[in-house]
C-alpha positions in Angstrom: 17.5 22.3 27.5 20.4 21.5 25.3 21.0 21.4 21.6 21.3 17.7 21.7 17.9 17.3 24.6 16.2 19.0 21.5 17.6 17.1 18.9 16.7 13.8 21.0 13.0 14.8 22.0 12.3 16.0 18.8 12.6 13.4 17.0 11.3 10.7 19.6 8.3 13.0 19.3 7.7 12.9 15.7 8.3 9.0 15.7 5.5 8.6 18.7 3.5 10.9 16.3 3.4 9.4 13.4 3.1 5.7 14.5 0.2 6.4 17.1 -0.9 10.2 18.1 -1.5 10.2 14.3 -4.0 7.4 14.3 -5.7 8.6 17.6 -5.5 12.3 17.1 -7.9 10.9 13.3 -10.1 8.7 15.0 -11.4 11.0 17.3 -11.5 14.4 14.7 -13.3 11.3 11.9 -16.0 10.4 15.3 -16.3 14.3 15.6 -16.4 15.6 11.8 -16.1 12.7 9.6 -18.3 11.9 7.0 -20.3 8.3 7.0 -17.9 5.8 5.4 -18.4 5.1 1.8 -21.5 3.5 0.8 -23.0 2.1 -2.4 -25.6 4.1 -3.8 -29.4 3.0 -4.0 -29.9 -0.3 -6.3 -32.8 1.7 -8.2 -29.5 4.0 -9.6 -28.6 2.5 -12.8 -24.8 1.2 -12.9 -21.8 2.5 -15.2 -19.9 0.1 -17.0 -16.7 -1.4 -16.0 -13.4 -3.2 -16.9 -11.3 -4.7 -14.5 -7.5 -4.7 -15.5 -5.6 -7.5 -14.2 -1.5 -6.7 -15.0 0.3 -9.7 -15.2 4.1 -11.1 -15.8 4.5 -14.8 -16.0 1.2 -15.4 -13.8 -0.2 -18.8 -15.4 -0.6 -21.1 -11.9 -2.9 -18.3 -11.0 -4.4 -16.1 -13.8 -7.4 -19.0 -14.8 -8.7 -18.7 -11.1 -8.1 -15.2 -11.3 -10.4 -14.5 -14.3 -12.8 -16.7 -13.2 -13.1 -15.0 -9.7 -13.9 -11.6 -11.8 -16.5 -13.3 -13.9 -18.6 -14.5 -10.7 -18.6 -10.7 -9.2 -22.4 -9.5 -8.4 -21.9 -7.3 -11.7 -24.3 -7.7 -14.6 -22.3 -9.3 -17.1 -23.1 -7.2 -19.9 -21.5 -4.3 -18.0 -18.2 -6.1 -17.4 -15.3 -6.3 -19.0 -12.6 -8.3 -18.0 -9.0 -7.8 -19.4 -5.7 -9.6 -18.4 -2.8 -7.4 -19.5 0.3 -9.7 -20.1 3.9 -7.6 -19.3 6.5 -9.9 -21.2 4.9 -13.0 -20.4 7.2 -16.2 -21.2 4.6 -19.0 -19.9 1.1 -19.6 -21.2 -0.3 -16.4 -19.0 -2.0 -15.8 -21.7 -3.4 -18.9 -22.9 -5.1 -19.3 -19.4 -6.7 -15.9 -19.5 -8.3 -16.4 -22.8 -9.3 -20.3 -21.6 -10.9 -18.6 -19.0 -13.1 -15.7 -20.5 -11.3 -13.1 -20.6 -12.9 -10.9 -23.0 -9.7 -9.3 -23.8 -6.2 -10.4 -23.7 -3.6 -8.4 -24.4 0.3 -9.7 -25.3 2.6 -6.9 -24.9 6.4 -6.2 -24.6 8.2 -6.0 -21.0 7.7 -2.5 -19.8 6.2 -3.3 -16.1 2.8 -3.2 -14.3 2.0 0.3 -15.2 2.4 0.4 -18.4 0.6 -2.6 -19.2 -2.2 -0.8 -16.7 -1.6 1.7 -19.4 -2.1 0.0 -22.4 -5.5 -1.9 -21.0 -6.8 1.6 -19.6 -6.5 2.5 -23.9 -8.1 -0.5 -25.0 -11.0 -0.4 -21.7 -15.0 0.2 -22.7 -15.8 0.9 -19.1 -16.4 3.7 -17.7 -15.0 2.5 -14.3 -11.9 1.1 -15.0 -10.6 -1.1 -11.7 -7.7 -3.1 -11.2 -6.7 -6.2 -9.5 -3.4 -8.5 -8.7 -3.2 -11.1 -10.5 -3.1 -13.8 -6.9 -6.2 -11.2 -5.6 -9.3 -12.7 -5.3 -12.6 -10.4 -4.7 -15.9 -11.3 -3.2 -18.6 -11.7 -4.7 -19.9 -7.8 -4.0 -16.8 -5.9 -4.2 -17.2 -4.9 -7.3 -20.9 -2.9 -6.4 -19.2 -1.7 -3.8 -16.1 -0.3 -5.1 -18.2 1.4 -8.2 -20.9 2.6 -6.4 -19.1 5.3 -4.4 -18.5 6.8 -8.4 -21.9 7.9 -8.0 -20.5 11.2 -6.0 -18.9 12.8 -8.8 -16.8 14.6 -6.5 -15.0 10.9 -5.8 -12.1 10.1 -8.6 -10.5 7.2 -7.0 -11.6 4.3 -4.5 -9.4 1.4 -2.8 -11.5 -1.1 -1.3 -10.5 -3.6 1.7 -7.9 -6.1 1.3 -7.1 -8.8 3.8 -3.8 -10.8 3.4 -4.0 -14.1 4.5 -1.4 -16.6 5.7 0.8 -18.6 3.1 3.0 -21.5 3.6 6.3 -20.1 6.1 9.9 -21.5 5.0 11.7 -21.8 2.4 13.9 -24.6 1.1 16.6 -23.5 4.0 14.3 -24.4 6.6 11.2 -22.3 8.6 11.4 -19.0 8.3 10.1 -16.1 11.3 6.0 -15.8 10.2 4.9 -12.5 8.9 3.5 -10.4 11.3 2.1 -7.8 8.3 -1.9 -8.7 9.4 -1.3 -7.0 12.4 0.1 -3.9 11.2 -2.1 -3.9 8.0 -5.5 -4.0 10.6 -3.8 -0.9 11.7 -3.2 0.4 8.5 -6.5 0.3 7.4 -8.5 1.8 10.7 -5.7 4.8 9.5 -7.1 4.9 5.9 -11.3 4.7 7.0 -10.3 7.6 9.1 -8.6 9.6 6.1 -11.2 8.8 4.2 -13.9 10.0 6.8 -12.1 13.2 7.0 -10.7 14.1 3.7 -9.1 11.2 1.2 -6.7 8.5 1.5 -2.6 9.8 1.5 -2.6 5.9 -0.1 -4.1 2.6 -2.2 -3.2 -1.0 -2.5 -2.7 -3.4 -5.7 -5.2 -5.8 -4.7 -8.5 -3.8 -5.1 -8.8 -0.2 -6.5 -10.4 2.0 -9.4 -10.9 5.3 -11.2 -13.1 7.2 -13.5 -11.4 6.1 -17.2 -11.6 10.0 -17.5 -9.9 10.7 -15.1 -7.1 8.1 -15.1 -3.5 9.5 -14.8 -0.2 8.4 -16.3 2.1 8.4 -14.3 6.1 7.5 -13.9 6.5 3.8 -14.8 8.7 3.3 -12.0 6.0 5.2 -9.3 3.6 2.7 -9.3 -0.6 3.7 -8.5 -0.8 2.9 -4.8 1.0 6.3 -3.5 0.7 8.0 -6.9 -3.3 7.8 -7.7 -4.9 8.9 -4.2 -2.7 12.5 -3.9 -3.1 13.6 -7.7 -6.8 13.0 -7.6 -7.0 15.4 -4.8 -4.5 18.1 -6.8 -7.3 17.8 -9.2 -10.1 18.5 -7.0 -11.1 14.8 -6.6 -11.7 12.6 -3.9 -10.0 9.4 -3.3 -11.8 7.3 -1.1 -11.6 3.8 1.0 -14.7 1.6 0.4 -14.1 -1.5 3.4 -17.0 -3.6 2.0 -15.4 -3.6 -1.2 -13.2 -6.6 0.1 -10.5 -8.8 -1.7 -7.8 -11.3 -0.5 -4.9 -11.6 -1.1 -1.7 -14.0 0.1 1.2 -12.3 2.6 4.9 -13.4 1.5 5.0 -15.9 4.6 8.8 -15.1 6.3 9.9 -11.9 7.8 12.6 -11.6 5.5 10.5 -11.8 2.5 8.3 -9.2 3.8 11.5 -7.2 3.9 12.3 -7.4 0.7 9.1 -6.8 -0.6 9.1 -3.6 1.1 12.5 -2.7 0.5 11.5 -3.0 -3.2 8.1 -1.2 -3.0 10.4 1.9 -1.2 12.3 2.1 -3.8 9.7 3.1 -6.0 7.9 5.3 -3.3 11.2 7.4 -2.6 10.9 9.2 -6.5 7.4 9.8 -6.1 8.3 12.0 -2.4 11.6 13.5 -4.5 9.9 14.2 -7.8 7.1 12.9 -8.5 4.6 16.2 -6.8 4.2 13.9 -3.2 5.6 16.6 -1.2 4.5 19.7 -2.8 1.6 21.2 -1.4 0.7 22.8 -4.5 -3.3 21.8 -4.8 -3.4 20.1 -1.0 -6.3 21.7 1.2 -4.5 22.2 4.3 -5.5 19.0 6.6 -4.7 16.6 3.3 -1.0 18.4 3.2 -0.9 17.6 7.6 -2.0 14.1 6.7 0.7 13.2 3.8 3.0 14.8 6.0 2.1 12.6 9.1 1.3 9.3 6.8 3.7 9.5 4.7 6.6 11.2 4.8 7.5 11.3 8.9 6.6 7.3 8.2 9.2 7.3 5.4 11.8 9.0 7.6 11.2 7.1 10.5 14.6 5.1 10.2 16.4 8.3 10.2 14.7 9.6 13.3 15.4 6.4 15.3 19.1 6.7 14.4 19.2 10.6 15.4 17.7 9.8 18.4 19.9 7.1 19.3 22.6 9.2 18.5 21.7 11.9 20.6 21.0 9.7 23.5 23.9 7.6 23.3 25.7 11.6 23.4 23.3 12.7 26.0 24.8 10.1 28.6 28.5 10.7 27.2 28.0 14.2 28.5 26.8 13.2 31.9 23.2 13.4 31.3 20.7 12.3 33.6 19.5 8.9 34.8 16.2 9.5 32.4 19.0 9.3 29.3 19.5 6.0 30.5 16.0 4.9 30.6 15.7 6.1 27.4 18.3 4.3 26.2 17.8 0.9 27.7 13.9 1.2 25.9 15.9 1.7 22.4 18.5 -1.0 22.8 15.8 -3.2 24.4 13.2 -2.7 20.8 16.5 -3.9 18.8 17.4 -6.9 21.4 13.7 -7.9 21.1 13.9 -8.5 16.9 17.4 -10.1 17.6 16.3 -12.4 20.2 13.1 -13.2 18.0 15.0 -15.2 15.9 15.5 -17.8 18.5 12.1 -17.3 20.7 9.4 -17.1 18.8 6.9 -15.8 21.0 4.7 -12.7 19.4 5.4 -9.9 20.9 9.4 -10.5 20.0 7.8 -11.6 16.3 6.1 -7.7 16.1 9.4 -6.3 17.3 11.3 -7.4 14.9 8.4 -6.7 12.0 8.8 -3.2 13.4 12.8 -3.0 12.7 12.5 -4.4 9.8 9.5 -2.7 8.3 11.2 0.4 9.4 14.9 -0.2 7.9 12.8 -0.9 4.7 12.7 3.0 3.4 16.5 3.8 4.3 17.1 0.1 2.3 14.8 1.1 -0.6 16.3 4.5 -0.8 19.9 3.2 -1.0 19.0 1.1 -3.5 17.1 3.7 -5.3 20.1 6.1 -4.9 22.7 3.2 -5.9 21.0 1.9 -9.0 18.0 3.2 -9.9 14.6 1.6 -9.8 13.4 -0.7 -13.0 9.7 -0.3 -14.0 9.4 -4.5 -14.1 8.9 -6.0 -11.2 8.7 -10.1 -9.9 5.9 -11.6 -7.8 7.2 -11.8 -4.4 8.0 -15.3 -2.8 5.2 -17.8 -2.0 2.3 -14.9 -2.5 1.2 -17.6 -5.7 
């Protein structure tokens, strides 16, 4: 086998691994070793006290329905705390969170979501302290849900179960391709019950998540929780978990392209957690945690590069007389990049998930030229139609 053979084989290997062996390889270790998922503990234990953070910049269509969602959780009131966190707000965000009982509301300068998480976390009586988007809406029994797992004191973060639901498609220009995130985020989230059987989750999400107050982390203002909580609970000897009947939803940005760009953003906060913010170092990992970041994360991460070396090397591979399997090969590659072209014209589903694929995978090489171009700001803007 030649140089380039290996190059080529290599890396089509680590792509098929990451985007399914991965997944199959956890669900049958997580039937074979796994703990049960995540469960509440009995109702007879008594319940810690809890303030839910809701960080928000310019959110005033939504914020009233917002609070008022968080006040009708199955929580005893007197154990609840709710407070809306305003980043630099210019509209009456705040007005509406205190019209509709908040208990605290705080009016701060633009420094971005995590700071503002920050500043609330300061100010926060509970000794849960959770945190939601401001267009998330929780059912009634997330929030037992998501707390109760605190009852293992070996558990320092939870994400619960958040379902994105379809928004309006199109834009003033005219329809745009429908989001095809649902069916990659149904995927996503078998992945993290699996983690989460096994060891802890390589990863959170916006919508629905907490921590112990004492142990909350500070982190980069730029690196955001999702990717930054789960892996430095578990440096610390923690546990992050993934609670599914915690449940909240949440609106999808309804075109392709805005999906795009939403993720194209969100990479380019990920990239200086995996350069410097402690991602990759295995410093504090047990071993199948480190295999899982590196699966989940960063092989995910490079995936762009991969399918460019392997192109490369195939499209070589024939050039030097390779065999007819170099041409299969290269027919299934150009025929993945034909199907998202061809998508914009036929919108049948399949075509619709191929080109989610490309895109969702040009998204870290995009968000790491940006990141590399410019740098990465610590505000941030609610993505398009998601309100």
């Amino acid at each position: 086998m030649t140089a380039l053979e290996i190059v080529f084989w290599v890396c089509i290997g680590l792509i098929v691994w990451t985007q399914v062996g991965y997944a199959v390889t956890l669900a049958v270790l997580a039937r074979l070793f796994g703990r049960s998922p995540a469960q509440s503990p009995a109702q007879s234990e008594p319940l810690p006290s809890l303030s839910l953070i809701v960080a928000a910049h310019d959110e005033e269509p939504v914020i009233g329905a917002r609070v008022a969602n968080a006040l009708a959780l199955d929580y005893p009131r007197e154990l609840l705390e709710v407070i809306v966190a305003c980043d630099g707000c210019f509209d009456a965000t705040a007005a509406r969170a205190r019209d509709a009982g908040a208990d605290l509301v705080l009016e701060l300068s633009r420094g971005g979501k995590i700071r503002a998480q920050d500043a609330a976390v300061s100010r926060a009586c509970g000794e849960i302290v959770a945190f939601s988007d401001a267009n998330a809406l929780w059912e009634p029994g997330a929030a037992l849900s998501l707390v109760g797992v605190f009852a293992d004191p070996r558990v320092g973060y939870a994400c619960g179960q958040v379902r994105f639901v379809q928004a309006a498609a199109g834009d003033g220009g005219g329809p745009a391709l429908p989001n095809q995130e649902g069916v990659y985020w149904r995927y996503e989230l078998a992945v993290r019950s699996y983690e989460s059987r096994l060891s802890s989750i390589t990863a959170g999400n916006g919508a629905i998540y907490a921590t112990r107050r004492d142990a909350y982390i500070v982190v980069d203002p730029i690196m955001g929780h999702d990717l930054s909580l789960p892996f430095n609970m578990v440096k610390r000897g923690l546990r992050a978990v993934y609670v599914p009947g915690a449940r909240a939803t949440e609106k999808m940005v309804p075109s392709l392209g805005g999906e795009f760009a939403r993720k194209r953003r969100m990479m380019s906060h990920t990239w200086p957690i995996l350069v410097r913010g402690g991602l990759l170092s295995p410093r504090g990992y047990p071993p199948g945690y480190a295999l899982m970041v590196f699966s989940h994360r960063l092989l995910r991460y490079l995936t762009p590069f991969l399918h460019l070396l392997a192109l490369a090397a195939n499209i070589a591979l024939l050039a030097g007389g390779a065999g007819a399997l170099y041409a299969v090969t290269l027919a299934l590659q150009l025929s993945l990049l034909a199907a998202a072209v061809v998508a914009g014209a036929l919108r049948v589903r399949p075509l619709l998930i191929a080109r989610y694929y490309v895109l969702s995978i040009a998204a870290p090489a995009a968000g790491l030229w940006d990141w590399l171009r410019h740098g990465t700001a610590a505000t941030w803007e609610a993505a398009e139609g998601t309100r």
